[in-house]
C-alpha positions in Angstrom: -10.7 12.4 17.9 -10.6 15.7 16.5 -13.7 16.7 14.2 -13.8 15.1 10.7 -13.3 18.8 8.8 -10.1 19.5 10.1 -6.9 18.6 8.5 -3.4 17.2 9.6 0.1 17.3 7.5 1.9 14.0 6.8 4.4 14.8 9.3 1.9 15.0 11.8 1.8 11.1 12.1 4.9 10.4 10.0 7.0 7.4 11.9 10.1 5.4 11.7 10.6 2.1 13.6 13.4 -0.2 13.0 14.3 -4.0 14.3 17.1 -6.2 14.4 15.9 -9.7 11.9 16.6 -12.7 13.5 17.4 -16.7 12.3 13.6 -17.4 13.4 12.5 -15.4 10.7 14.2 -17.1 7.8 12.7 -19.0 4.6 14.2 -22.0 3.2 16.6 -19.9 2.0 18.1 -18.0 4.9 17.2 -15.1 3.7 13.9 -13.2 6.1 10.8 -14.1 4.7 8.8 -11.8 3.1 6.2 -12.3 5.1 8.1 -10.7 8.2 9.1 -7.8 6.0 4.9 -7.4 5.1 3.8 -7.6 9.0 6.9 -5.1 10.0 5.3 -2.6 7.1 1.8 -3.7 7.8 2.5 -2.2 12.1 4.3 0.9 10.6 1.4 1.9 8.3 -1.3 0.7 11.0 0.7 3.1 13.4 0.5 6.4 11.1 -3.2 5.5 10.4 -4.1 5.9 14.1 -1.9 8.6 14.7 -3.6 10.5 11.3 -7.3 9.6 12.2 -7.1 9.3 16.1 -8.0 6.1 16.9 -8.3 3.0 16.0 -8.0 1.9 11.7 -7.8 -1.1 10.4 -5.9 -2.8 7.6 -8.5 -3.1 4.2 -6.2 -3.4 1.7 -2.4 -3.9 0.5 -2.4 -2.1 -3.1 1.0 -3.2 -3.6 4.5 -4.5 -2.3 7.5 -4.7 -4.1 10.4 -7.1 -2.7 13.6 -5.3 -4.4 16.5 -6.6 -2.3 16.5 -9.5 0.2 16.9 -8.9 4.3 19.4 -10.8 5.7 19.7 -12.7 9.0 21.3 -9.9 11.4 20.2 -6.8 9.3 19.1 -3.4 10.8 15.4 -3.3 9.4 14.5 0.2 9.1 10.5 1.3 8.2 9.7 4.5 7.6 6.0 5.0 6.6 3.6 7.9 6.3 0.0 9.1 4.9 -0.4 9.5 1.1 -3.6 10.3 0.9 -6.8 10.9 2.9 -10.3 10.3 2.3 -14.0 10.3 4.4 -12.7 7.4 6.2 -9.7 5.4 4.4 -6.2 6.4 4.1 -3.6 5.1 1.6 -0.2 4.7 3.8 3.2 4.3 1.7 5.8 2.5 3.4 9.4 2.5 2.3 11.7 -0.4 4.0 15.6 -0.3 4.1 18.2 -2.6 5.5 21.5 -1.7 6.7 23.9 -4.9 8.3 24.2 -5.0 12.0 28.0 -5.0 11.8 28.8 -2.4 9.3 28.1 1.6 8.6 27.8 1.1 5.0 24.6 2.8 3.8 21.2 1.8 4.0 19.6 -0.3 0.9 16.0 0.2 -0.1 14.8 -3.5 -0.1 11.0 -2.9 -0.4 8.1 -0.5 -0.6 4.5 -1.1 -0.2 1.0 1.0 -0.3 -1.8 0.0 2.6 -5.0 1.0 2.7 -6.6 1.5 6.2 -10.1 2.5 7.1 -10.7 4.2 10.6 -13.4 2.1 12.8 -15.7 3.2 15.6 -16.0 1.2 18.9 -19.2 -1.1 16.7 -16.6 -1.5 14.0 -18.2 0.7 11.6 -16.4 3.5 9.4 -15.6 6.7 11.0 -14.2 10.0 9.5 -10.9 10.7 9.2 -9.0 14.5 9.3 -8.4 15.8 5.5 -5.0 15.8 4.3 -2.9 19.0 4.2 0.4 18.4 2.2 3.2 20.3 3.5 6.0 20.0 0.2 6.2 18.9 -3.4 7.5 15.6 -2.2 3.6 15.6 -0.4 1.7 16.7 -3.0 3.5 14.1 -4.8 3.0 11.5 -3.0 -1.0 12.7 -2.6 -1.5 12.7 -6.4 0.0 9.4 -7.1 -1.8 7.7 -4.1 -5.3 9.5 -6.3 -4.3 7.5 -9.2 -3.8 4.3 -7.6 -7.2 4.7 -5.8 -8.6 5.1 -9.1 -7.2 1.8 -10.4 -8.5 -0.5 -7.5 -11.8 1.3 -7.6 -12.1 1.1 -11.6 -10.6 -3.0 -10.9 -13.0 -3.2 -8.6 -16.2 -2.1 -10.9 -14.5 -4.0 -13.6 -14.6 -7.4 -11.7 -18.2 -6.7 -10.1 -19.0 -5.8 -13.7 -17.5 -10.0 -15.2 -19.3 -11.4 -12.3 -23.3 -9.5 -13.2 -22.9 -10.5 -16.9 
């Protein structure tokens, strides 16, 4: 790993992956359950998160994942995912999720998004630095200052809840 004070851009460990869906992924109803859809955005993020922090990271939280559209049996899955934000040793990764049918050219359709949380792990498990951040565009800086706000949520939820549970 490169040392903890330097800093890489998004695109440094920015990815795309993409997968045909199969019947063996269905729900009840034939449509690909949303589970599939979470561990296909789940292996993007957990991708970008080793590539950012050089080595390996680990999943600590999913902050959010909205189901907009549902995947059907045959569709091109596309992921594309990279870093929002870095800190000492968690990252928020955003993942954006579109479909396009296996038989047709028509344009892709945004079916789901979702915002992980990975923390980078030593070889005992422990937390290890990660590089700082550098955004590259607006669209980065962007991205960075929302991924800050919904840090402070779960953190504030968190302190909230710990709060309930002392009194």
């Amino acid at each position: 790993m490169t040392g903890p004070l330097e800093t890489r851009t998004p695109s440094f460990s920015r990815i795309e992956l993409a997968e045909v869906t199969s019947r063996s992924q269905t729900n009840l109803l034939g449509n690909i359950h949303g589970g599939e859809i979470l561990k296909l955005a789940d292996s993007a993020a957990g991708v970008v998160a080793q590539r950012h922090s050089g080595g390996p990271a680990v999943t600590a939280a999913l902050d959010e994942m909205a189901f907009l559209e549902p995947v059907r049996v045959g569709d091109i899955v596309r992921t594309f995912a990279q870093i929002n934000w870095a800190g000492r040793s968690s990252m928020e990764i955003g993942v954006r999720i579109e479909t396009q049918p296996w038989d047709d050219t028509a344009e892709s359709l945004h079916v789901a998004s979702a915002y992980f949380v990975f923390v980078a792990i030593d070889g005992a498990g422990d937390a290890r630095p990660v590089p700082g951040l550098r955004a590259e565009t607006a669209e980065d800086e962007r991205r960075m200052r929302e991924a800050e706000i919904r840090r402070a949520h779960r953190l504030a939820k968190r302190a909230e809840i710990e709060a309930g549970r002392r009194s």
